[in-house]
C-alpha positions in Angstrom: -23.6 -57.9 2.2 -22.3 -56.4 -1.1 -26.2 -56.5 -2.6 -27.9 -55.2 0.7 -25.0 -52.5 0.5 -25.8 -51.4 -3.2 -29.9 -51.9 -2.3 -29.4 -49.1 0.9 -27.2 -47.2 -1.5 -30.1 -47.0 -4.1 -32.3 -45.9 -1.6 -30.4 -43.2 -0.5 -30.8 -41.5 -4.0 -34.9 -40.7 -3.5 -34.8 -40.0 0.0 -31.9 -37.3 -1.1 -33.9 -35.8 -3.8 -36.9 -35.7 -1.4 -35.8 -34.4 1.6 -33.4 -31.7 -0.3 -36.8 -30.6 -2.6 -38.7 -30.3 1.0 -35.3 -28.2 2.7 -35.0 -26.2 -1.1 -38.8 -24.7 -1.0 -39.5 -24.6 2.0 -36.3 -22.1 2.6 -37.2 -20.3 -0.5 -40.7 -19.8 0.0 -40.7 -17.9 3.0 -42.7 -14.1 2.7 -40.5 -11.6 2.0 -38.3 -9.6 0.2 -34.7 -11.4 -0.1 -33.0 -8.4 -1.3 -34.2 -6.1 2.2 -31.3 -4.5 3.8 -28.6 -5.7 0.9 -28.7 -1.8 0.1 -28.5 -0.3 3.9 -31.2 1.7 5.0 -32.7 2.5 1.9 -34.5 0.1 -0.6 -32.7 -1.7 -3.6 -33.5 0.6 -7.0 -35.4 -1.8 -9.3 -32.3 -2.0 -11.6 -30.4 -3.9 -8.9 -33.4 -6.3 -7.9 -34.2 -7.5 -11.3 -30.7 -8.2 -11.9 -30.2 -10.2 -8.8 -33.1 -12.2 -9.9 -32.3 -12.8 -13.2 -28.6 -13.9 -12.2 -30.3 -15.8 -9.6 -33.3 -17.4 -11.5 -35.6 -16.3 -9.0 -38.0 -15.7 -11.8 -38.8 -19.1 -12.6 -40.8 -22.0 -10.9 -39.9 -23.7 -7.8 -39.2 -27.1 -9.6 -36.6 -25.4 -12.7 -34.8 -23.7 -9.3 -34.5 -26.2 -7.8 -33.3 -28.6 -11.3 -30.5 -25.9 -11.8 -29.5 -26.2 -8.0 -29.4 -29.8 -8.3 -27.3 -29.4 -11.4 -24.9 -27.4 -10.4 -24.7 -29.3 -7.0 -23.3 -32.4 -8.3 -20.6 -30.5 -10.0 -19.3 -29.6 -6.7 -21.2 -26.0 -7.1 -22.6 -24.7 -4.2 -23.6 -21.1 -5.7 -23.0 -17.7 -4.3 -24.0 -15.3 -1.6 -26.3 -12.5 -3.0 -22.7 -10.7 -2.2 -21.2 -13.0 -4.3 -18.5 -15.4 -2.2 -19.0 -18.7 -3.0 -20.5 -20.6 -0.3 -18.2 -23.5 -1.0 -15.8 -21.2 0.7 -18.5 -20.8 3.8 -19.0 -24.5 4.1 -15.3 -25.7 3.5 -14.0 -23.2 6.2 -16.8 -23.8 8.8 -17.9 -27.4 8.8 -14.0 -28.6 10.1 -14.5 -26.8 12.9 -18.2 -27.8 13.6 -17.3 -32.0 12.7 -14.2 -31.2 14.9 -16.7 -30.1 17.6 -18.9 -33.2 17.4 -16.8 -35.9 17.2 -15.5 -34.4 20.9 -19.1 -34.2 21.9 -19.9 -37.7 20.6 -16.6 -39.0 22.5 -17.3 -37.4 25.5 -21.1 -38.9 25.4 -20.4 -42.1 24.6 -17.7 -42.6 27.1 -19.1 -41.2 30.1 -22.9 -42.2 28.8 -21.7 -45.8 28.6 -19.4 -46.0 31.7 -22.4 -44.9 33.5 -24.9 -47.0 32.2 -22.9 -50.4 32.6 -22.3 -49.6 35.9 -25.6 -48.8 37.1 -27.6 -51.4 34.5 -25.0 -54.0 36.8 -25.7 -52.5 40.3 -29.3 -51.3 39.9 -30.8 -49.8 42.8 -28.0 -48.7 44.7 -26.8 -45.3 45.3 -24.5 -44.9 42.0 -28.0 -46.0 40.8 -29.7 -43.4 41.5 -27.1 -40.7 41.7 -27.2 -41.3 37.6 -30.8 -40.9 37.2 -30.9 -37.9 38.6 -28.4 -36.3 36.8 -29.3 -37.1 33.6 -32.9 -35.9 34.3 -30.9 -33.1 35.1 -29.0 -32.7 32.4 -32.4 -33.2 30.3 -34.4 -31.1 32.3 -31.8 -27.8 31.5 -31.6 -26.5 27.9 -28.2 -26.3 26.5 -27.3 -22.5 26.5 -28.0 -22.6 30.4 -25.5 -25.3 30.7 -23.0 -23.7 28.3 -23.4 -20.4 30.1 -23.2 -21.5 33.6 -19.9 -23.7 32.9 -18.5 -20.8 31.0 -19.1 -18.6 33.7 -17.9 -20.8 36.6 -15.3 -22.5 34.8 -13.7 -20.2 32.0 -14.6 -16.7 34.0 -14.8 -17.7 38.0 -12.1 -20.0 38.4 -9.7 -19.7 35.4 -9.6 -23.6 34.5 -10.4 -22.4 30.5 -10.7 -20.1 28.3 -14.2 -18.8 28.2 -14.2 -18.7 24.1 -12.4 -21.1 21.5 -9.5 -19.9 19.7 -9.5 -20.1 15.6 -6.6 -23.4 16.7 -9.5 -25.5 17.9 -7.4 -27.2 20.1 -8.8 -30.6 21.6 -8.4 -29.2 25.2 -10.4 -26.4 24.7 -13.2 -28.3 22.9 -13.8 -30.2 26.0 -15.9 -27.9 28.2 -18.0 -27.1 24.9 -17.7 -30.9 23.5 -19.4 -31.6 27.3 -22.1 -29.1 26.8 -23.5 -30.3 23.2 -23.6 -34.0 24.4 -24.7 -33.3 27.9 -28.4 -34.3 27.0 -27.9 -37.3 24.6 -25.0 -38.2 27.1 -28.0 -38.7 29.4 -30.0 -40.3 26.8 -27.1 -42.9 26.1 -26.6 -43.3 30.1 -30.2 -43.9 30.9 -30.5 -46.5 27.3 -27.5 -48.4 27.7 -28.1 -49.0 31.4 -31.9 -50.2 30.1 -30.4 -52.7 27.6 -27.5 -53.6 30.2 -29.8 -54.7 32.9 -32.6 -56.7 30.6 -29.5 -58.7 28.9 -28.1 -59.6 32.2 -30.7 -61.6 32.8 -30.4 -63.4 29.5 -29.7 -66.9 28.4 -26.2 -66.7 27.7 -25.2 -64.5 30.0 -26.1 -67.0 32.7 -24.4 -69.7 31.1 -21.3 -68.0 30.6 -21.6 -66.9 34.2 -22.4 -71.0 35.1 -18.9 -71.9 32.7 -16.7 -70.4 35.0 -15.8 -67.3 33.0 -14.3 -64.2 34.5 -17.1 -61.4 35.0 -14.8 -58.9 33.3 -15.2 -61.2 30.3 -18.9 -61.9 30.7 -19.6 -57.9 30.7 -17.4 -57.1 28.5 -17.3 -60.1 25.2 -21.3 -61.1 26.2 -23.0 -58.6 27.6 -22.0 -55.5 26.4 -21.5 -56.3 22.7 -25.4 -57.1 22.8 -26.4 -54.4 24.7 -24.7 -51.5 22.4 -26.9 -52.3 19.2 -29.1 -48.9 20.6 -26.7 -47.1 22.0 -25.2 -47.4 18.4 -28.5 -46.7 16.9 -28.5 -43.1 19.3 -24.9 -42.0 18.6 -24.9 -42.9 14.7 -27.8 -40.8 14.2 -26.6 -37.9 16.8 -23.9 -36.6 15.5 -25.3 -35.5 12.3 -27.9 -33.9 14.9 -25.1 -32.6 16.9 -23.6 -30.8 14.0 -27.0 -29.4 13.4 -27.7 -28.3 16.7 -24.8 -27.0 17.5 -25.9 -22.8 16.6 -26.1 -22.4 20.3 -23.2 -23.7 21.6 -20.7 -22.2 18.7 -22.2 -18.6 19.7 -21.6 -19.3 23.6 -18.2 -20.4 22.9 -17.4 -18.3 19.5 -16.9 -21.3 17.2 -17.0 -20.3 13.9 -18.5 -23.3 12.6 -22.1 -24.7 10.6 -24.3 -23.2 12.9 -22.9 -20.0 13.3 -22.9 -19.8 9.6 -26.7 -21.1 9.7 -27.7 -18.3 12.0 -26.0 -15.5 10.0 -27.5 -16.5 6.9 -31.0 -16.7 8.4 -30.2 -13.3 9.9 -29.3 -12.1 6.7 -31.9 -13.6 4.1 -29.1 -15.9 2.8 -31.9 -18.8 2.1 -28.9 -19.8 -0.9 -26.5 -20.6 2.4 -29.0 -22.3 4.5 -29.9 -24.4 1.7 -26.5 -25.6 1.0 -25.2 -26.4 4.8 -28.4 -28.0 5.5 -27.9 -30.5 2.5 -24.3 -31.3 3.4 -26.5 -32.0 6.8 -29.0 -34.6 5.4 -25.9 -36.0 3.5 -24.5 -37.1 6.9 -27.3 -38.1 8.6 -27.6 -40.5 5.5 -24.6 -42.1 5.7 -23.8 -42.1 9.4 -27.5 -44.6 9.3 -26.0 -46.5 6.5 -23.0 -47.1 8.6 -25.3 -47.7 11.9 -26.9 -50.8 10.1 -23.8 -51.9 8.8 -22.5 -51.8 12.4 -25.7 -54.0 13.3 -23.9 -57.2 12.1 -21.2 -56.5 13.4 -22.4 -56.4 17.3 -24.5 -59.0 16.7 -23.5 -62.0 14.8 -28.3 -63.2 14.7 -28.4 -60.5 11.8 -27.3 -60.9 8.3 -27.9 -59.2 5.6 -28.6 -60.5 2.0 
């Protein structure tokens, strides 16, 4: 385990370089002027623009930028705004609040995904059966901002049940409603996988001859069954929550989280392209690790795979 661990971990260094290279030019080479609307209506004198440049190295070639980014990354530096706050600042009072939001999300999804999965992968067919599928083809069917705006309305403005925006506490009970709304379609995913794996395992080896030794169904489902059914649910909600925290621009403006995405947006708005770099590669940096930890989990669920 402790060589596979250092191999994955070696890995991890190229695929960081590559995929922060591809994020670093692809923000920076989009057309147009970065410095348009930093000096209102009017356009920035030419004094201004060439030192913004030069402070910014914006003169040089893609690959020196993106050395001196690099550089000054690993020293904990995550430069400046063009107005000059560092966006260590951004990032270290935002992303709380946006992991805060996800782990409620990715809570919310996996225990209502996989309570409805075991049950209908066990009773297939029935009514419960079918009452899931067509909710979660509902719940993929409808993008996210109609479902955030329709339980906001109905919820937070109709009946009074919540607040219809999130306070700067972030209080778990008031993460809920939004926690609900950015897992509602991989808590349909999770649902529709889990009660997949659930049904094919049931009709497994093992599972009949711990049924055939006399052991108690609860134990069965829950020491047999399940622990060899969750290697794909594990494989969906490792990798989602770095794409919750990504995706989550549209639920943080419906519910006025000042979190990652919010921050995202703004800085797109604005021609920040040294913001969006920056929160995007704490991004990749997640999804990195939460799939180390993923196949780490593998052996763990299932005792067949071990790693050298």
């Amino acid at each position: 385990m402790g060589r596979y661990l250092l191999r994955r971990l070696l890995q991890l260094i190229p695929v960081f370089i590559g995929t922060t290279f591809l994020i670093y030019w692809l923000v920076w080479s989009v057309p147009g002027d970065p410095f348009a609307g930093k000096c209102g209506e009017r356009a920035c004198p030419d004094a201004y623009v060439n030192m913004m440049t030069e402070k910014f190295k914006l003169n040089e070639n893609i690959f020196v930028q993106y050395g001196n980014y690099m550089q000054n990354l690993f020293q904990g530096d995550f430069g400046t705004t063009f107005g000059g706050r560092p966006i260590g600042d951004i990032i270290a009072t935002s992303y709380p609040n946006t992991l805060k939001l996800a782990v409620v999300a990715l809570a919310i999804e996996a225990l209502i995904g996989l309570t409805a999965g075991v049950l209908t992968g066990l009773r297939r067919n029935g009514f419960l059966d079918n009452l899931v599928l067509v909710s979660t083809l509902f719940l993929i069917a409808l993008p996210v901002f109609v479902i955030g705006f329709v339980l906001q309305w109905v919820l937070g403005v109709q009946w009074g049940i919540v607040k219809p925006t999130v306070s700067n506490e972030m209080r778990i009970s008031e993460l809920i409603v939004p926690g609900f709304v950015l897992g509602s379609a991989s808590m349909a995913y999770i649902a529709r996988v889990s009660r997949t794996s659930i049904a094919e395992n049931r009709r497994a080896d093992y599972v009949r001859t711990a049924i055939a030794k006399g052991l108690p169904m609860r134990r069965v489902v829950g020491v047999h069954l399940l622990r060899n059914s969750l290697i794909p649910v594990v494989t969906l909600l490792g990798t989602d929550l770095g794409a919750l925290m990504g995706g989550a621009i549209v639920t943080e403006g419906i519910f006025g989280i000042n979190g990652i995405g919010r921050q995202v947006f703004r800085a797109i708005v604005t021609k920040e392209s040294a913001t969006v770099v920056s929160i995007v590669v704490v991004l990749v940096l997640v999804y990195l690790l939460m799939n180390l930890l993923v196949d780490l989990l593998y052996a763990a669920l299932d005792p067949r795979i071990r790693y050298e």
